[in-house]
C-alpha positions as CSV (number, residue, x, y, z in Angstrom):
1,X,12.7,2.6,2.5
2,X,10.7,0.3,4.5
3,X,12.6,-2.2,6.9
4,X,11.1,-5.8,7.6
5,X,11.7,-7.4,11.2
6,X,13.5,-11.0,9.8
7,X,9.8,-12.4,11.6
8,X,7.9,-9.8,9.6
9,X,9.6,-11.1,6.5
10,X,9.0,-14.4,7.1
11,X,5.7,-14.3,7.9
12,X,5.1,-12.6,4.2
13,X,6.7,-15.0,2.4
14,X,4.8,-18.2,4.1
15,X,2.1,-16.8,3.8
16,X,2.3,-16.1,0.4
17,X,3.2,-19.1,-0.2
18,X,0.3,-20.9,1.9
19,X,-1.8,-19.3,-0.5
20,X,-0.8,-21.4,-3.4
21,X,-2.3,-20.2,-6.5
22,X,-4.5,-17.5,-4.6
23,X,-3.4,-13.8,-3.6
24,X,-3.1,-13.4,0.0
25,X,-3.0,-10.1,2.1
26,X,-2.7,-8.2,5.2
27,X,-1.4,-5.4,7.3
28,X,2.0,-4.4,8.4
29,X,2.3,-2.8,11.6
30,X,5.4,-1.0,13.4
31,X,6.8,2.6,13.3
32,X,5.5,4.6,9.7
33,X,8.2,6.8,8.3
34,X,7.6,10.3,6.9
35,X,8.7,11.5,3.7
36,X,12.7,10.3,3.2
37,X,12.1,8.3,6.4
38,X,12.3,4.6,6.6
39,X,9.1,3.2,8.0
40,X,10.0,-0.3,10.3
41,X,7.6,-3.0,9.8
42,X,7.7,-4.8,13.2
43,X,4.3,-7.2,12.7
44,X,2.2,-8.6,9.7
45,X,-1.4,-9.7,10.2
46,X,-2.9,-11.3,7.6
47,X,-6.2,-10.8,6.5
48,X,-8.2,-12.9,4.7
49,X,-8.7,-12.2,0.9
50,X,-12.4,-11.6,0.1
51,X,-11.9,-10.1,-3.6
52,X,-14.2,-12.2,-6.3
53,X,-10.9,-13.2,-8.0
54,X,-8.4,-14.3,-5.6
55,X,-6.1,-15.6,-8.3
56,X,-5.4,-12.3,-9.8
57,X,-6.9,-9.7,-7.4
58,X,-6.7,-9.1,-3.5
59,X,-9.7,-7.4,-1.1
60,X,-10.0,-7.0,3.0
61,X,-13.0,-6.9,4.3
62,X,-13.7,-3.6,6.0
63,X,-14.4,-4.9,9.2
64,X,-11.4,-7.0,9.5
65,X,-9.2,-4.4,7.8
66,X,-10.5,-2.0,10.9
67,X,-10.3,-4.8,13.9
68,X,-6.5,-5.4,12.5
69,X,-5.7,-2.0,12.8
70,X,-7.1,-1.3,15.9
71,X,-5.1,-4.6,16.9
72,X,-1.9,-2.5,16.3
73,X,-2.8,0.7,17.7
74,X,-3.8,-1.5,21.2
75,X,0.0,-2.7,20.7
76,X,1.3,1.2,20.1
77,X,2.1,0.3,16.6
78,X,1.5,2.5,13.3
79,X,-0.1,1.1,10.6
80,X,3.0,1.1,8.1
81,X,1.2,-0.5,5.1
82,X,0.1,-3.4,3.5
83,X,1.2,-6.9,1.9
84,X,-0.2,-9.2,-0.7
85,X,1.2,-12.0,-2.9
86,X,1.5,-12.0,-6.7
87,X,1.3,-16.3,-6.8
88,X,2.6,-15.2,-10.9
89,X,3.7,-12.2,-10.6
90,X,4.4,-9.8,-11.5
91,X,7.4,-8.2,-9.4
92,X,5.9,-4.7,-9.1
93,X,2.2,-3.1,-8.5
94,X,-0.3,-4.1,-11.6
95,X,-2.5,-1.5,-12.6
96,X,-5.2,-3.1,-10.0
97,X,-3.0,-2.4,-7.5
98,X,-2.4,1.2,-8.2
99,X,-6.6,1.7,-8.9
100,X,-7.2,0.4,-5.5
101,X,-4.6,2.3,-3.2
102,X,-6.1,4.4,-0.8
103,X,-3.2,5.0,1.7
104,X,-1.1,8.0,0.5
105,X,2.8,7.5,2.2
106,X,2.0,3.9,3.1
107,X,4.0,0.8,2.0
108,X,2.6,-2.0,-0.3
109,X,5.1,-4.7,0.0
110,X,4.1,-7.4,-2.7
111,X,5.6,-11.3,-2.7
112,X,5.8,-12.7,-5.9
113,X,5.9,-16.4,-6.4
114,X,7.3,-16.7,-10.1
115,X,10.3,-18.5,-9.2
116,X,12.0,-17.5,-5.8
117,X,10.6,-15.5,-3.7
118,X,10.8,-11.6,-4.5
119,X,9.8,-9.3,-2.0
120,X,9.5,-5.6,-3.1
121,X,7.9,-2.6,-2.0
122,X,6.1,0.7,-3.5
123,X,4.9,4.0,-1.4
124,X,1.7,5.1,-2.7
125,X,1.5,8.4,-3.5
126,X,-1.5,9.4,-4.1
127,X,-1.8,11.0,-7.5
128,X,1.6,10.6,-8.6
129,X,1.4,7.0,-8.5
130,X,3.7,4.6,-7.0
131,X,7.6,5.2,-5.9
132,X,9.4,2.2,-5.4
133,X,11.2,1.5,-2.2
134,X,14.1,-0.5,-0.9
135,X,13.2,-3.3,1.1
136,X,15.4,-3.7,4.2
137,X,15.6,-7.1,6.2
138,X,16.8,-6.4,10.0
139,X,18.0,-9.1,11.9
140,X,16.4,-10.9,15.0
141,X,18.9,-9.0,17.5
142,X,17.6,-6.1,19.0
143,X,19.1,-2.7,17.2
């Protein structure tokens, strides 16, 4: 399970949908969750996509990839994942997606576009693939 801050949220979603017709990424930052714990995504920083096909495909550059995770850790944040947009879906990870993971026990939330606005989210891991999870959105009070 991951859980999204309402700002978190938020901030996926315009984003995405900033990004018109273009896939747009970045990190999520909070407290990371271990195996059967949820992971709280606190902050989203988005990254700028640098992949040759930003219609169908998403890339960070290495640099900024490490600069936004250093950013977190400077807060006392985990890195809890990632985010990118799907501007015509599809609703879960495309085969891309799955080549491309790196993170094993690490969120990708994806926001597809193809109507209203589905966010959904997938633990990689590793070589068994990805394992959906429920997408929780908290509130702006503190809990």
């Amino acid at each position: 399970m991951i859980e999204l801050s309402r700002p978190t949220y938020d901030h996926i979603v315009a984003h995405a949908r900033d990004g018109g017709a273009l896939e747009v990424c970045g990190l999520l930052a909070g407290v990371r969750g271990g195996d059967g714990e949820p992971s709280v995504a606190t902050e989203a920083y988005a990254a700028e996509n640098v992949a040759e096909t930003p219609q169908t495909r998403y890339a960070m550059d290495a640099e900024e990839q490490l600069e936004l995770i250093e950013r977190a850790e400077a807060a006392g944040l985990d890195v809890v994942g990632f985010y990118h947009s799907h501007p015509a879906g599809p609703t879960r990870p495309s085969q891309t997606d799955a080549e491309r993971a790196t993170w094993p026990g690490h969120s990708y939330v994806i926001c597809a576009l193809d109507g209203a606005p589905f966010v959904g989210s997938w633990r990689w891991r590793g070589a068994d693939g990805f394992e959906q999870e429920t997408v929780a959105v908290r509130g702006d009070r503190e809990e």
